[in-house]
HTML snippet that shows the backbone in 3Dmol.js (N, CA, C, O; Angstrom):
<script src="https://3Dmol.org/build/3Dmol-min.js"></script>
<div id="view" style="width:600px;height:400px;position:relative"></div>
<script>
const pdb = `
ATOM      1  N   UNK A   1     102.611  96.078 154.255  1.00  0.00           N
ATOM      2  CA  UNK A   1     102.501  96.008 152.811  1.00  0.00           C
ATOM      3  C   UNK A   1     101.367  95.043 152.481  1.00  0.00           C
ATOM      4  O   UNK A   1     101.377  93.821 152.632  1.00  0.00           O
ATOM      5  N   UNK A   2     100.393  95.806 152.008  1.00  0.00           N
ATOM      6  CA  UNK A   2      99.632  94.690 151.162  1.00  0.00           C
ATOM      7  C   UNK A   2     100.189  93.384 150.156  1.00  0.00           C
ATOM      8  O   UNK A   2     101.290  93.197 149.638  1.00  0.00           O
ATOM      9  N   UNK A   3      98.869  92.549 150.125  1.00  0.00           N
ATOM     10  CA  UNK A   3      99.531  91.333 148.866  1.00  0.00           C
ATOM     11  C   UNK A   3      99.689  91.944 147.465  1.00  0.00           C
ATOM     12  O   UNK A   3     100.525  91.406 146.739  1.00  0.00           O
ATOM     13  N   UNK A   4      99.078  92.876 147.038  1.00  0.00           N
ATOM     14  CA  UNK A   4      99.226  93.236 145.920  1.00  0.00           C
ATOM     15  C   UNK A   4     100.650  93.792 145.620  1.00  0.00           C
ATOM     16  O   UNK A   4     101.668  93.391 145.055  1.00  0.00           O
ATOM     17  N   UNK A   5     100.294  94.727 146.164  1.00  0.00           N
ATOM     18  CA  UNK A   5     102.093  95.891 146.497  1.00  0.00           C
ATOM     19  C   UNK A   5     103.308  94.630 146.741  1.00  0.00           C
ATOM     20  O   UNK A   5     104.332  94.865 146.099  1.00  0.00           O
ATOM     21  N   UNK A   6     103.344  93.551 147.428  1.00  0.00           N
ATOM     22  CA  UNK A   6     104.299  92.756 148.029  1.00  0.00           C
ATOM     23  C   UNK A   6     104.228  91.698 146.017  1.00  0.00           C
ATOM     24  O   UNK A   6     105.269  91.814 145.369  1.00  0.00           O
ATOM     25  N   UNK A   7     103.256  90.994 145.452  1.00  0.00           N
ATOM     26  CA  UNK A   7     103.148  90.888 143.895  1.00  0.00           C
ATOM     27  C   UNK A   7     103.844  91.397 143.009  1.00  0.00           C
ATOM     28  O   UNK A   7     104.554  90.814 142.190  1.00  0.00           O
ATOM     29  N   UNK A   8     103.625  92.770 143.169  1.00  0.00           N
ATOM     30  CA  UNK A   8     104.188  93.528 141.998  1.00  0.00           C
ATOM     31  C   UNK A   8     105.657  93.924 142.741  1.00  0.00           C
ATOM     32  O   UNK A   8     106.322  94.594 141.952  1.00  0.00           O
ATOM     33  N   UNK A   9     105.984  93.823 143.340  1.00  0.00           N
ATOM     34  CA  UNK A   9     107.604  94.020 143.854  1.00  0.00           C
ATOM     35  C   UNK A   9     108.593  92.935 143.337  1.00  0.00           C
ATOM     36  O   UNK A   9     109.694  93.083 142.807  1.00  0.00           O
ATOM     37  N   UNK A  10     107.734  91.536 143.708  1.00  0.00           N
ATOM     38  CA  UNK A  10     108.511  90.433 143.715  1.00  0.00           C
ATOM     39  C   UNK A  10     108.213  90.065 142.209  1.00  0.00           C
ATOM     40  O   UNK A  10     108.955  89.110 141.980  1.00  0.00           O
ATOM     41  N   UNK A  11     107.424  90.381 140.970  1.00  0.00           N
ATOM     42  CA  UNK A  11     107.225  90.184 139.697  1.00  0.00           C
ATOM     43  C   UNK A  11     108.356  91.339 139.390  1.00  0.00           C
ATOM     44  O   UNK A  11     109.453  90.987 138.957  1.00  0.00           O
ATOM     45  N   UNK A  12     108.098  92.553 139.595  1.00  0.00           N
ATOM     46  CA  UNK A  12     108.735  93.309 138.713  1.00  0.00           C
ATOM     47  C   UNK A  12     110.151  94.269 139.314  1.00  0.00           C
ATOM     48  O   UNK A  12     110.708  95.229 138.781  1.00  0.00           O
ATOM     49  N   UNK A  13     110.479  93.491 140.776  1.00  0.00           N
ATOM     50  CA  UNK A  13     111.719  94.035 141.016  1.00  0.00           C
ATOM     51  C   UNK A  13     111.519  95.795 141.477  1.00  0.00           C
ATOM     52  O   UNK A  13     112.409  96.632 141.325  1.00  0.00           O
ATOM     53  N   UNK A  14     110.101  96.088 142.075  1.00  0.00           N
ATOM     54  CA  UNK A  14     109.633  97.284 142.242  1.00  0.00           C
ATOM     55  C   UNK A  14     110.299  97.672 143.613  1.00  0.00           C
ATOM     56  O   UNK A  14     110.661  96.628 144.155  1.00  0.00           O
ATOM     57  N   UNK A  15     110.661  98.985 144.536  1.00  0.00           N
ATOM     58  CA  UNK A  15     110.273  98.910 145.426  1.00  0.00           C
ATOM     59  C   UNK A  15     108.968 100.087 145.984  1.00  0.00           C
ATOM     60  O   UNK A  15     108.046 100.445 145.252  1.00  0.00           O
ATOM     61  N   UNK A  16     109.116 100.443 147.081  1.00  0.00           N
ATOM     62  CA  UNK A  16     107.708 101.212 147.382  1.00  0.00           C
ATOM     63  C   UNK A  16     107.935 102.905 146.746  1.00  0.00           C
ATOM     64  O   UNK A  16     107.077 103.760 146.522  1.00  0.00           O
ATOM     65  N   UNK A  17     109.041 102.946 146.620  1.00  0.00           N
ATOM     66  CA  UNK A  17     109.369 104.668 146.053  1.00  0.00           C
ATOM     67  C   UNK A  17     109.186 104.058 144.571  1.00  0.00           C
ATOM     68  O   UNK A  17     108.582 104.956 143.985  1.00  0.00           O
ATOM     69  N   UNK A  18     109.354 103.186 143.815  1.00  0.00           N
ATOM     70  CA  UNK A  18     109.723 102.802 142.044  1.00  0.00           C
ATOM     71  C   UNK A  18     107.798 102.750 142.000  1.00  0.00           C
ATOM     72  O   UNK A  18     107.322 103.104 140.921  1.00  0.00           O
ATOM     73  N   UNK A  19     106.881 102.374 142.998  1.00  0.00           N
ATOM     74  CA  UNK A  19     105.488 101.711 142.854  1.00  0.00           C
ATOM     75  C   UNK A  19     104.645 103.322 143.179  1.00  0.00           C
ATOM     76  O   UNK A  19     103.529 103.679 142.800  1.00  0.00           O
ATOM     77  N   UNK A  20     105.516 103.956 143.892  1.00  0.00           N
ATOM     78  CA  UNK A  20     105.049 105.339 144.335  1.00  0.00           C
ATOM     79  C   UNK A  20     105.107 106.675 143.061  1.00  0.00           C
ATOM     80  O   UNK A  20     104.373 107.635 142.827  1.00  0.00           O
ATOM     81  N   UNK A  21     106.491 106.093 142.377  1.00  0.00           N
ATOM     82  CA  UNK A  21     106.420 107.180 141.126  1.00  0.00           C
ATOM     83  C   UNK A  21     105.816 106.457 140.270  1.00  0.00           C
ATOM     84  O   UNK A  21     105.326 107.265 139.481  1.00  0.00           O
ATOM     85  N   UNK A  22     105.509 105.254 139.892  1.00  0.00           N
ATOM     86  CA  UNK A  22     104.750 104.752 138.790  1.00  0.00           C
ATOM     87  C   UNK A  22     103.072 105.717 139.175  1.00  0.00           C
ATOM     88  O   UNK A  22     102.490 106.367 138.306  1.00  0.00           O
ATOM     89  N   UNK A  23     102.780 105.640 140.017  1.00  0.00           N
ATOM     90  CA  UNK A  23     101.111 105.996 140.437  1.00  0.00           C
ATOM     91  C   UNK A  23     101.510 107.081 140.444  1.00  0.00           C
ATOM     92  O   UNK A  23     100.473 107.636 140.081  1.00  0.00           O
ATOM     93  N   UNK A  24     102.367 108.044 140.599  1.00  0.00           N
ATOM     94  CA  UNK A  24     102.011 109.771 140.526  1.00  0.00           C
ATOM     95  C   UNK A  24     102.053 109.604 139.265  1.00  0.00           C
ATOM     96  O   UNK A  24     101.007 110.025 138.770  1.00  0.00           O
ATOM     97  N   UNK A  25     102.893 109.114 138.355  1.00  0.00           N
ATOM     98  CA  UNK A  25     103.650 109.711 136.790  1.00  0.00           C
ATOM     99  C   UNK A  25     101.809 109.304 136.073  1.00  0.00           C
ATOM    100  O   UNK A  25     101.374 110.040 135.187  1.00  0.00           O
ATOM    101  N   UNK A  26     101.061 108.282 136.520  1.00  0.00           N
ATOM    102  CA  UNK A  26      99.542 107.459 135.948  1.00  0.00           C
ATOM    103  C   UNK A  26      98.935 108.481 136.272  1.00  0.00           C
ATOM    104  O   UNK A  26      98.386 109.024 135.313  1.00  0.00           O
ATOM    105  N   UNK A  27      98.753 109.156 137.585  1.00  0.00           N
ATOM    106  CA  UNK A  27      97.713 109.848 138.034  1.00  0.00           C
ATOM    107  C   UNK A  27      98.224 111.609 137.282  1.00  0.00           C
ATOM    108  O   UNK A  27      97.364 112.489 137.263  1.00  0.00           O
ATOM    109  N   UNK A  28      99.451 111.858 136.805  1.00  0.00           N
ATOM    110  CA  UNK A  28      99.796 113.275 136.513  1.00  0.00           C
ATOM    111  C   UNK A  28      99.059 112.770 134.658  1.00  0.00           C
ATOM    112  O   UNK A  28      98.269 113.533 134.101  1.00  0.00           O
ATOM    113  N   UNK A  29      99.493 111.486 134.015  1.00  0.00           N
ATOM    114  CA  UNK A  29      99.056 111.208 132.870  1.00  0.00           C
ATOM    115  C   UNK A  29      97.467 111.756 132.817  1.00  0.00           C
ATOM    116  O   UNK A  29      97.079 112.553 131.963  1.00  0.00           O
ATOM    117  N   UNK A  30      96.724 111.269 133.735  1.00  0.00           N
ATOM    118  CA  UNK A  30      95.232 111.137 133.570  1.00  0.00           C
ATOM    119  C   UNK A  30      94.415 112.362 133.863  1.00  0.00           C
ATOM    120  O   UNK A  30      93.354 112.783 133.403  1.00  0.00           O
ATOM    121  N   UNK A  31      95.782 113.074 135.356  1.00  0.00           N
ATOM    122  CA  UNK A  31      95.223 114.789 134.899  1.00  0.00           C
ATOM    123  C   UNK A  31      95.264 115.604 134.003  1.00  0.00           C
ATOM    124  O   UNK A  31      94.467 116.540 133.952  1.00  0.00           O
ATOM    125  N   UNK A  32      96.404 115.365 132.929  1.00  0.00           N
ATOM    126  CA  UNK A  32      96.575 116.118 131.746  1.00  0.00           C
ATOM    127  C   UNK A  32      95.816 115.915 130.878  1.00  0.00           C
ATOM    128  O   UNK A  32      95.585 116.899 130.175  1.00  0.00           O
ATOM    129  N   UNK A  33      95.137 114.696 130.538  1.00  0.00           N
ATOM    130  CA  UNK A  33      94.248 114.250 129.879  1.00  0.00           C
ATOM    131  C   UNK A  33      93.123 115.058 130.523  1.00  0.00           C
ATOM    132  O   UNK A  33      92.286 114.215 130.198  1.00  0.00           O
ATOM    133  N   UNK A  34      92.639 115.664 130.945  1.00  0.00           N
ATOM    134  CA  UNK A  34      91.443 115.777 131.273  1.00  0.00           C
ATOM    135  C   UNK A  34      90.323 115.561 132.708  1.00  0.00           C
ATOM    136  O   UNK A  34      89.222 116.011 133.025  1.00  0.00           O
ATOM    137  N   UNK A  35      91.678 114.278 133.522  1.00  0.00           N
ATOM    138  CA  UNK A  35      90.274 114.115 134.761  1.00  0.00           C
ATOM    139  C   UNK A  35      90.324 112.933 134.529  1.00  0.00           C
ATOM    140  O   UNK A  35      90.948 112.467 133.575  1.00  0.00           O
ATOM    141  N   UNK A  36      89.533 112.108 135.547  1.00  0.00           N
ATOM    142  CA  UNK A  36      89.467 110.500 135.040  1.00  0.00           C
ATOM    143  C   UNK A  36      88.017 110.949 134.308  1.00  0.00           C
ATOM    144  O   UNK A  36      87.285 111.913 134.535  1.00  0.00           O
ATOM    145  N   UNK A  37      87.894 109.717 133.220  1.00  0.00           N
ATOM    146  CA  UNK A  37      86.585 109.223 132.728  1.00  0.00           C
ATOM    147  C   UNK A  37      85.997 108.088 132.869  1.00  0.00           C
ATOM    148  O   UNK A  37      86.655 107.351 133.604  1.00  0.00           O
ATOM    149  N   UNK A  38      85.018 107.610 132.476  1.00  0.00           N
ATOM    150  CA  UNK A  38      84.733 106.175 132.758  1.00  0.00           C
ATOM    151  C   UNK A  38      85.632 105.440 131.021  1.00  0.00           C
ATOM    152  O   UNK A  38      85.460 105.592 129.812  1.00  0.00           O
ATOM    153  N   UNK A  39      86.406 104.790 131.760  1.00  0.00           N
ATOM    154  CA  UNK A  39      87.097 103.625 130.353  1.00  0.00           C
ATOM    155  C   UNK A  39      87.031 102.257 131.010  1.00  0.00           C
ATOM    156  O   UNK A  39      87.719 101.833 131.939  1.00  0.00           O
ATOM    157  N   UNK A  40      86.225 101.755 130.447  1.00  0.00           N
ATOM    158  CA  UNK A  40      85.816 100.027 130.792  1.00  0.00           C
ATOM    159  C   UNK A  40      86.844  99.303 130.198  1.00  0.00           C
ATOM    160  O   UNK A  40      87.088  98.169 130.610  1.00  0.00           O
ATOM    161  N   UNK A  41      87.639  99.918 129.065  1.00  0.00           N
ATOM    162  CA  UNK A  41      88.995  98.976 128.663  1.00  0.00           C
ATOM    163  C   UNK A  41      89.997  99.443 129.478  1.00  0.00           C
ATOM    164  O   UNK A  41      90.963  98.687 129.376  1.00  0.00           O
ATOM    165  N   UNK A  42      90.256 100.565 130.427  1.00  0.00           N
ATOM    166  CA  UNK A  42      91.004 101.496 130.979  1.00  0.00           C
ATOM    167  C   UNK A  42      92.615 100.279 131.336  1.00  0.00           C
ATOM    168  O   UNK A  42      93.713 100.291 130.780  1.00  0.00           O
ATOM    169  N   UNK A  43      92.191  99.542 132.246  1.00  0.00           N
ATOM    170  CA  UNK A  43      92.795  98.571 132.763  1.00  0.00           C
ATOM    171  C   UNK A  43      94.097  97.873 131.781  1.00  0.00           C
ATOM    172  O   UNK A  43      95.318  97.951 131.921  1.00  0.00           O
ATOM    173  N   UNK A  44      93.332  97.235 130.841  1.00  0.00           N
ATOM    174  CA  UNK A  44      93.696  96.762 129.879  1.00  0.00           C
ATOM    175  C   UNK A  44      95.065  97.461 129.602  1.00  0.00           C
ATOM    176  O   UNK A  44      96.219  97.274 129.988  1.00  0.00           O
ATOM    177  N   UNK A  45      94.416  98.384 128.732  1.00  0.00           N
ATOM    178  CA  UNK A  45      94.899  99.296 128.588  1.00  0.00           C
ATOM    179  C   UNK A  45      96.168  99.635 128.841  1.00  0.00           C
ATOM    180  O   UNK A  45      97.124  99.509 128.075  1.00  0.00           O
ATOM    181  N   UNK A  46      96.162 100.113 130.037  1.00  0.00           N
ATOM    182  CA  UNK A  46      97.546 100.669 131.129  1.00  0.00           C
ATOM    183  C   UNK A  46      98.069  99.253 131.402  1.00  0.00           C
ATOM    184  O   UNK A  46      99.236  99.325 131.788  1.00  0.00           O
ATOM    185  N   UNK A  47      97.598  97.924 131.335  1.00  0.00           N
ATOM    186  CA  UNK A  47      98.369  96.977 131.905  1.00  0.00           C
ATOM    187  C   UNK A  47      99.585  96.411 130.945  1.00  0.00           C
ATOM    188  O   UNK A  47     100.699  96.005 131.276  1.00  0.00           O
ATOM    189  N   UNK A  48      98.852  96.551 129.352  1.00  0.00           N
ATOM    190  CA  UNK A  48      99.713  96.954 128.180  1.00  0.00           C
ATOM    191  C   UNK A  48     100.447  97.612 128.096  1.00  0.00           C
ATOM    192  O   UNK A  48     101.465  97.196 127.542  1.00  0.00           O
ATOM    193  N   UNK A  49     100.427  99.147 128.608  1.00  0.00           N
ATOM    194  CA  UNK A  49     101.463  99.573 128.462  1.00  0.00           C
ATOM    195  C   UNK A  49     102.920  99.421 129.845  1.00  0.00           C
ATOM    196  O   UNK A  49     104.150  99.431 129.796  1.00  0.00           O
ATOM    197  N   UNK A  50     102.090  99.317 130.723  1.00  0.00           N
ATOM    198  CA  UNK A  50     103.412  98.793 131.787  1.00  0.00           C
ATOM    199  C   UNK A  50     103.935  97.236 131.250  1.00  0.00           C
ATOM    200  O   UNK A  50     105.089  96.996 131.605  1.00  0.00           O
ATOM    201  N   UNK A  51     103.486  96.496 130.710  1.00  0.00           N
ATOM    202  CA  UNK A  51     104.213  95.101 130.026  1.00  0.00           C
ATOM    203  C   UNK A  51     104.899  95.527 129.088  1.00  0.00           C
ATOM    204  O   UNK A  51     105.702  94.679 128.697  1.00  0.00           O
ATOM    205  N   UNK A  52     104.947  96.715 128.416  1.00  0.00           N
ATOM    206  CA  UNK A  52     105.565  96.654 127.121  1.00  0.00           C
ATOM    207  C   UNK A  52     106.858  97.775 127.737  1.00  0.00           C
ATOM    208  O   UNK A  52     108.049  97.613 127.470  1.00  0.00           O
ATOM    209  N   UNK A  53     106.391  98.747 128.474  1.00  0.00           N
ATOM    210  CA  UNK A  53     107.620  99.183 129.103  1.00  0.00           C
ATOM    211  C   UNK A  53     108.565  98.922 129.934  1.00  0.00           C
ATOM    212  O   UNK A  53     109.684  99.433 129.982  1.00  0.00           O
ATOM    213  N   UNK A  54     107.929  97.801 130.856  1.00  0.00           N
ATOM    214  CA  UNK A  54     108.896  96.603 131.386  1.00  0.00           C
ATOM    215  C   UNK A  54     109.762  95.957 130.657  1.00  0.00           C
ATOM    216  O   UNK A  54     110.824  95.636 131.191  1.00  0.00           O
ATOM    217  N   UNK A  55     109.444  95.518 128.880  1.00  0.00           N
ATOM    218  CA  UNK A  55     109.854  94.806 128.447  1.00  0.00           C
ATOM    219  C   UNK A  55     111.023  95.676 127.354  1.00  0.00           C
ATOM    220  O   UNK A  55     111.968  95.241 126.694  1.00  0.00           O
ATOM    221  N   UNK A  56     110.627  96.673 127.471  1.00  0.00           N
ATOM    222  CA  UNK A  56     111.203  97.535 126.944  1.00  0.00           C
ATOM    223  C   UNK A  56     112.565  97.655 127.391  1.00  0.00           C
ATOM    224  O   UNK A  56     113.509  97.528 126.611  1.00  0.00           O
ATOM    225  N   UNK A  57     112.752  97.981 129.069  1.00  0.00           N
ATOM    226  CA  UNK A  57     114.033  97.956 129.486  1.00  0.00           C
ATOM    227  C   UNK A  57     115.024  97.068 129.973  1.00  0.00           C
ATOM    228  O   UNK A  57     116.164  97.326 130.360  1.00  0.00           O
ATOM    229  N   UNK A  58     114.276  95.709 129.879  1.00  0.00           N
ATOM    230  CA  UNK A  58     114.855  94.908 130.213  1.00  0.00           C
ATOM    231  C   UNK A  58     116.144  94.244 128.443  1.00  0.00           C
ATOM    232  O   UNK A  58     116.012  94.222 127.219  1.00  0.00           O
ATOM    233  N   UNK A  59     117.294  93.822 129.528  1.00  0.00           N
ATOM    234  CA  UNK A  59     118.203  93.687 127.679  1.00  0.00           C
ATOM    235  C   UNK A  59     117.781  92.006 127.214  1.00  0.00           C
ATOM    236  O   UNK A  59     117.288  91.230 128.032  1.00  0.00           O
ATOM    237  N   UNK A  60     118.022  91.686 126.011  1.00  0.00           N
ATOM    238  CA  UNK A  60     117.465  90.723 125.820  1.00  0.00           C
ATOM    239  C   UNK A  60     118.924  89.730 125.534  1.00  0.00           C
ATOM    240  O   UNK A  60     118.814  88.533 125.271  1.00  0.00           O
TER     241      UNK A  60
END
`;
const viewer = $3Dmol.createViewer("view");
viewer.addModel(pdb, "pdb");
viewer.setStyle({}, {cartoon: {color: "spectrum"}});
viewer.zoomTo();
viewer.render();
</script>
């Protein structure tokens, strides 16, 4: 396991099948859209929306 992959496990309680459907469900998003494009905010972006859907399911 990489450091990154081993990061986002231990931040967000991921494991490698939960980190495996996040990247198909991104990569099926970006084929329906069209293909990748160049988005210089792209990042941003998607990092927003995984914080807000994290935060989403968690109860308060």
């Amino acid at each position: 396991m990489n450091e990154m992959d081993e990061l986002l496990q231990r931040l967000y309680r991921n494991s490698d099948e939960d980190l495996l459907r996040e990247f198909k469900a991104a990569e099926a998003e970006v084929e329906a859209e069209g293909g990748p494009r160049p988005d210089p905010e792209g990042f941003e972006r998607l990092w927003e929306k995984m914080v807000s859907e994290f935060h989403k399911d968690r109860p308060r």
